[in-house]
N, C-alpha and C positions, 0 to 999 in steps of 0.2 A: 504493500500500500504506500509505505514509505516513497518508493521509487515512482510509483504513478503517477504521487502528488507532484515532484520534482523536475521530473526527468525533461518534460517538455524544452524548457530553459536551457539552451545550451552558455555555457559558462563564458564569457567575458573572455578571459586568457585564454582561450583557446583560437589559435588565428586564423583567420579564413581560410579554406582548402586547405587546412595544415592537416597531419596526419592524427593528432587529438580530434577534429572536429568527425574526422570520417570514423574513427573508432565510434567516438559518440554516437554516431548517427546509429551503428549498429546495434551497439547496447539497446537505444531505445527500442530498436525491432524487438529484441532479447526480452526486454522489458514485457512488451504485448503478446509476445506469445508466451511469457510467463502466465499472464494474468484467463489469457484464454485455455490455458492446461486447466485452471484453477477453476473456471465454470463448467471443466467437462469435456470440453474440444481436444481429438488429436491435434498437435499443431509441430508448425516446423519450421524453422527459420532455414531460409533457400541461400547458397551460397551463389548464384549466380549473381553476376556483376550489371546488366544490360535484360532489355526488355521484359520482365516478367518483376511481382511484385515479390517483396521481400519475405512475407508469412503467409504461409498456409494454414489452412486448418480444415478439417472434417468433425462435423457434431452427429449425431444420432439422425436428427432429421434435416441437417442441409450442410452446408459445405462455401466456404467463401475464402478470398485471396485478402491481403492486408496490406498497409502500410502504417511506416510511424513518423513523423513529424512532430520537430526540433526546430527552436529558431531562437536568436538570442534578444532580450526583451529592447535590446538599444532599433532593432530594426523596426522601421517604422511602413514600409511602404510593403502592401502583400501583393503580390502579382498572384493572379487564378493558377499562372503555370507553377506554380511551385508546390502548389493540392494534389495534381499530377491524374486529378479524377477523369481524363480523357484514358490516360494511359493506364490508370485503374480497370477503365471498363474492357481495354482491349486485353492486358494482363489474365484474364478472369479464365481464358483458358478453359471453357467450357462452365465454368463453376456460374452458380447464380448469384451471387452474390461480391461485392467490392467492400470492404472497411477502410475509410481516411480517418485517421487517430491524430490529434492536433490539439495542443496547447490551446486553453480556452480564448486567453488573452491576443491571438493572434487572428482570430475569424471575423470577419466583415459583421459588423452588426445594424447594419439597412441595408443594403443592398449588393446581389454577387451574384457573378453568371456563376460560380462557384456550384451556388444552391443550385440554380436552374438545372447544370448538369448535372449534381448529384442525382435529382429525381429522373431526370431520363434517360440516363444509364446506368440506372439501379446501385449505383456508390452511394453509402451511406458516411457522413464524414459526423465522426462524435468526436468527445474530447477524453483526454486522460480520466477525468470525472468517473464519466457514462462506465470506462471499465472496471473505476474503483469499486462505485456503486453495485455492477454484477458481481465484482470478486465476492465483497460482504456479502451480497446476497446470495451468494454458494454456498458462504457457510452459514449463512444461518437459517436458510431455508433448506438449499440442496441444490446441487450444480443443475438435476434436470429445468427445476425452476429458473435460473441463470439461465441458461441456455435458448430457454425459450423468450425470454424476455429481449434477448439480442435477436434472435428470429423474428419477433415482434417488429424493434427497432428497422430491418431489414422492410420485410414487406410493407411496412409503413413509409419509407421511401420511396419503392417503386410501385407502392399506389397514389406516390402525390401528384397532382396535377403540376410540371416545371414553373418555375417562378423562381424570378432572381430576392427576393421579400425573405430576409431572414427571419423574421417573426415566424411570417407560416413555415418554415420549415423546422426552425428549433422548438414552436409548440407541437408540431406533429412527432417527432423527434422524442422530444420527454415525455409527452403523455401516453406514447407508444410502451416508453420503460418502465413509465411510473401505475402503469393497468393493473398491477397485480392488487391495490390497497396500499394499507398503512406501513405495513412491514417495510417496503422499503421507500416509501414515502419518507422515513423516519432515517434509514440511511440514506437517502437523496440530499435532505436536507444540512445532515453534520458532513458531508463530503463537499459540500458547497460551500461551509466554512471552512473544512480543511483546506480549499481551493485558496480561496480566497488567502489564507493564512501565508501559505507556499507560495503565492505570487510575491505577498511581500519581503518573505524571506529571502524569496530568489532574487528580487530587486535589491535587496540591504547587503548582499553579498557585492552583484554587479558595479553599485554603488562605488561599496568599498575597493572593489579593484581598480574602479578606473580612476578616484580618485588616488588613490597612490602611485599609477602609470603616469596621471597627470602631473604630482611632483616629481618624479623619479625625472619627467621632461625635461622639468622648468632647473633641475639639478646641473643636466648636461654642459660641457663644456661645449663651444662652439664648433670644435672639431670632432666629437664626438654627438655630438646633434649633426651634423652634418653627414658624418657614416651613417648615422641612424637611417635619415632620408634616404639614402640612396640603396640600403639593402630596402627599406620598403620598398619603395617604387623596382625592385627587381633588375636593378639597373645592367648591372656586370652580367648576369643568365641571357637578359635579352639583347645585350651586346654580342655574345658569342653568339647566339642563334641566328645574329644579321649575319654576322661574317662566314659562315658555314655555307648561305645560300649562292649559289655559282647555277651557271648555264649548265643546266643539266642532259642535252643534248638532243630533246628533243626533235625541235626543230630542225634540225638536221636529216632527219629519219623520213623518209621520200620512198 
């Protein structure tokens, strides 16, 4: 549970396309199909690299592809392509079903072709939340319960009329999971604070890193601020990679 509330948030010091950011990325997979063993599902994290999604899993009564989504809280701008729910639906490999698992904090909250897509090609996009909520409710009810209640989630999707309108989709969405009663109404609710708890925390970490990057800057000697700049900007790799390119002989070829 720990890990669902967290995991979304990828950490500050971790640097773009660095090789921390792509482990991360995995664990989170790692993460989801922990939580999907835990309601019942076979599940299985695919080691392929390229076209096909990251988790599998098979339940009793249905079967769906998965992905997991990570993003760091300083980014501000969400492009649709990064949901990946086209490539979700193509991924599905025969199966009926798509899961996009995503950080609450980072979903459009009025409007997204986002939604639109989810509903017309059966991707269902929850958040880390949505699985805490079933974990608990495996145990304290019973995975078959879980399981059907993401089944629920599922065809609830790909009965909704498309619409970019986040409202109708995330009411359709919870009251899908929340159909069983009080029982988990009651874990719905303390997961929503726990939510809420873990953004801030994740923020007060963030916070603190980048405010000590910020003086470690302002530390810099001017020669050593100046190296700074230039391995960021990648300078000396993409200098070699000019000088490599030469007439390759093509045109010559008749």
């Amino acid at each position: 549970l720990g890990h669902l509330r967290l995991c979304g948030a990828i950490p500050e010091r971790y640097g773009h396309d660095s090789s921390e950011e792509k482990l991360y990325s995995k664990y989170t997979d790692i993460v989801i199909h922990a939580a999907f063993v835990a309601i019942g599902c076979t599940s299985l994290v695919l080691r392929e690299r390229a076209d096909v999604a990251d988790v599998e899993c098979v339940c009793s009564d249905f079967s769906f592809v998965a992905d997991a989504k990570a993003f760091r809280l300083s980014r501000t701008a969400k492009n649709q392509k990064d949901f990946k729910i086209q490539a979700m639906d193509n991924w599905k490999r025969g199966k009926p079903f798509a899961l996009v698992v995503c950080p609450v904090y980072q979903l459009p909250v009025r409007t997204s072709q986002i939604y639109q897509q989810a509903a017309a090609r059966s991707v269902c996009i929850c958040t880390y939340t949505h699985l805490a909520v079933l974990v608990r409710y495996a145990v304290a009810v019973g995975q078959r319960h879980a399981a059907m209640r993401l089944h629920d989630m599922f065809r609830a999707v790909e009965a909704m009329h498309p619409s970019k309108d986040a409202t109708a989709y995330w009411q359709t969405v919870n009251r899908s999971l929340l159909s069983d009663g009080e029982d988990i109404a009651g874990i719905w609710r303390e997961e929503k604070m726990a939510a809420t708890e873990s953004i801030q925390q994740a923020a007060e970490e963030a916070l603190q890193f980048l405010a000590a990057e910020r003086e470690r800057i302002m530390r810099l000697s001017r020669e050593d601020a100046i190296q700074e700049v230039i391995r960021g900007r990648n300078l000396d790799n993409r200098m070699r990679a000019v000088r490599t390119v030469a007439d390759n002989g093509l045109l010559e070829l008749g």
